[in-house]
C-alpha positions in Angstrom: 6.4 0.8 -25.1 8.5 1.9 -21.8 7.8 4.8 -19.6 10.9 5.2 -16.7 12.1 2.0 -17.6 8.4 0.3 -17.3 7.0 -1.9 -19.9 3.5 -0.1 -20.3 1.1 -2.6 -21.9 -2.3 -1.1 -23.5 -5.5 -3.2 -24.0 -9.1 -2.5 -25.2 -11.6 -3.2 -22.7 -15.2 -3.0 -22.3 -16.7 0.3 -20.8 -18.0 -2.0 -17.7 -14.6 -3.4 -17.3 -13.1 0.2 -17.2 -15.9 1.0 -14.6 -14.4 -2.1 -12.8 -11.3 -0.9 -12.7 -12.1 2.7 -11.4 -13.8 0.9 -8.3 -11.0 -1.8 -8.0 -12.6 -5.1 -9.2 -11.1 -5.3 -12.4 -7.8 -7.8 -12.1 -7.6 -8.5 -16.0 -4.3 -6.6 -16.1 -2.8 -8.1 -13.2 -3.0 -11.8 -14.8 -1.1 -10.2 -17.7 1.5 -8.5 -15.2 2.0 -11.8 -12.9 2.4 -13.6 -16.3 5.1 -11.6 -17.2 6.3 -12.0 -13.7 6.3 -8.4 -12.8 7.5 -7.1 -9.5 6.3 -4.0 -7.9 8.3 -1.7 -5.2 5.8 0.7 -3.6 4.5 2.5 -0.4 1.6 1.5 1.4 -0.8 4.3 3.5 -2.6 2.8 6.9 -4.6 5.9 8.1 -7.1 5.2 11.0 -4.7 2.7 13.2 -5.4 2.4 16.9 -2.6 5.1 18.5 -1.4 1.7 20.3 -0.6 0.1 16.9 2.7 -1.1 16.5 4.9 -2.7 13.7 4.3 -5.6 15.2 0.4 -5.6 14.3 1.1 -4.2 10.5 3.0 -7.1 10.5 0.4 -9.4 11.5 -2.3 -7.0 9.9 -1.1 -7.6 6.6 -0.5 -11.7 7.4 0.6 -13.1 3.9 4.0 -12.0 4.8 4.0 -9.6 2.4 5.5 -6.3 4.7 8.1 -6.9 7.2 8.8 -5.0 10.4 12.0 -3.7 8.9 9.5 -2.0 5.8 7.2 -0.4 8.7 7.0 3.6 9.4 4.5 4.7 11.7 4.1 8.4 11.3 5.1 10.3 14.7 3.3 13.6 15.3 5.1 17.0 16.6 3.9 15.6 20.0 6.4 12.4 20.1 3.0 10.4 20.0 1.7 8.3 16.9 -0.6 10.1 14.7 -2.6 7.0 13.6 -0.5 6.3 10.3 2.0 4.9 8.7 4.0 3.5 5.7 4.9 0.4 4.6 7.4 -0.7 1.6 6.5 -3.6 -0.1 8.1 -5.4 -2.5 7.2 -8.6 -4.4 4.7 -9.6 -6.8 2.0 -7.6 -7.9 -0.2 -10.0 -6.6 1.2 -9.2 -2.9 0.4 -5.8 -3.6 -3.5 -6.2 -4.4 -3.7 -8.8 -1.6 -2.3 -5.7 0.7 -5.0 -2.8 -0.8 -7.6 -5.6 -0.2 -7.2 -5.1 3.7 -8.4 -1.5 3.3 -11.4 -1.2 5.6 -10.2 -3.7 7.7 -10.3 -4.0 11.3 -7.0 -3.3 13.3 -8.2 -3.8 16.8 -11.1 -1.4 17.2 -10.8 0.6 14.1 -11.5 0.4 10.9 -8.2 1.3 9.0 -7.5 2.7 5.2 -5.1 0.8 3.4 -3.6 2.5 -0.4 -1.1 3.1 -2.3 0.9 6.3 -2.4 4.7 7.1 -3.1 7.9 7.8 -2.1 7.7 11.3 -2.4 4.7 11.6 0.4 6.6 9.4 2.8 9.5 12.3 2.1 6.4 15.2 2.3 6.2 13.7 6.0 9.5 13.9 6.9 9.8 17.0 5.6 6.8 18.7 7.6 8.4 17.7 10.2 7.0 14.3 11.1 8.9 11.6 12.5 8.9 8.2 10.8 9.7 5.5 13.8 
């Protein structure tokens, strides 16, 4: 059946595969979805960067290739400094998406950064409390 112009597929699944899939370790879907050759267009959260983090070290950060300096917004505070987040756009294969999440608690320099996935309207939530996006 489609949901905003999304085929939405439904399987049964074992309760210990569900209680895989709450924590993140269940990729049984995501064979399905790259079989299909699904693409996904979503935001990316980083929360916890070093405040000298650039677009640069996303870039690298990320290293399959998957976000591009063009697809990187650090978040700017009030202050004209960087608050220690930011968004990135990917798209691609679904694939590139759970290769991205899997960086979350990884380090960036000196900190341990979050990595997950959130939407366009937060990016917009951001802009519109009055938050640069450089």
């Amino acid at each position: 059946f489609f949901f905003f112009n999304r085929e939405i597929v439904a399987q049964l699944v074992l309760q210990s595969e569900m209680e895989k899939a709450c924590i993140g370790n269940w990729t049984g879907l995501g064979k399905v979805v790259e079989a299909l050759g699904a693409e996904v267009e979503t935001w990316i959260k980083v929360r916890g960067l070093p405040y000298s983090a650039n677009k640069k070290d996303l870039v690298e950060f990320f290293e399959d290739g998957s976000i591009s300096e063009d697809n990187v917004r650090i978040v700017i505070g009030q202050d004209g400094r960087p608050s220690g987040e930011a968004f990135c756009f990917l798209r691609g294969p679904e694939s590139k998406l759970r290769t991205a999440l899997s960086r979350n608690r990884n380090m960036l320099g000196s900190r341990f950064v979050e990595v997950f996935s959130t939407t366009a309207a937060d990016v917009e939530q951001q802009e519109a409390m009055g938050k640069q996006l450089a």
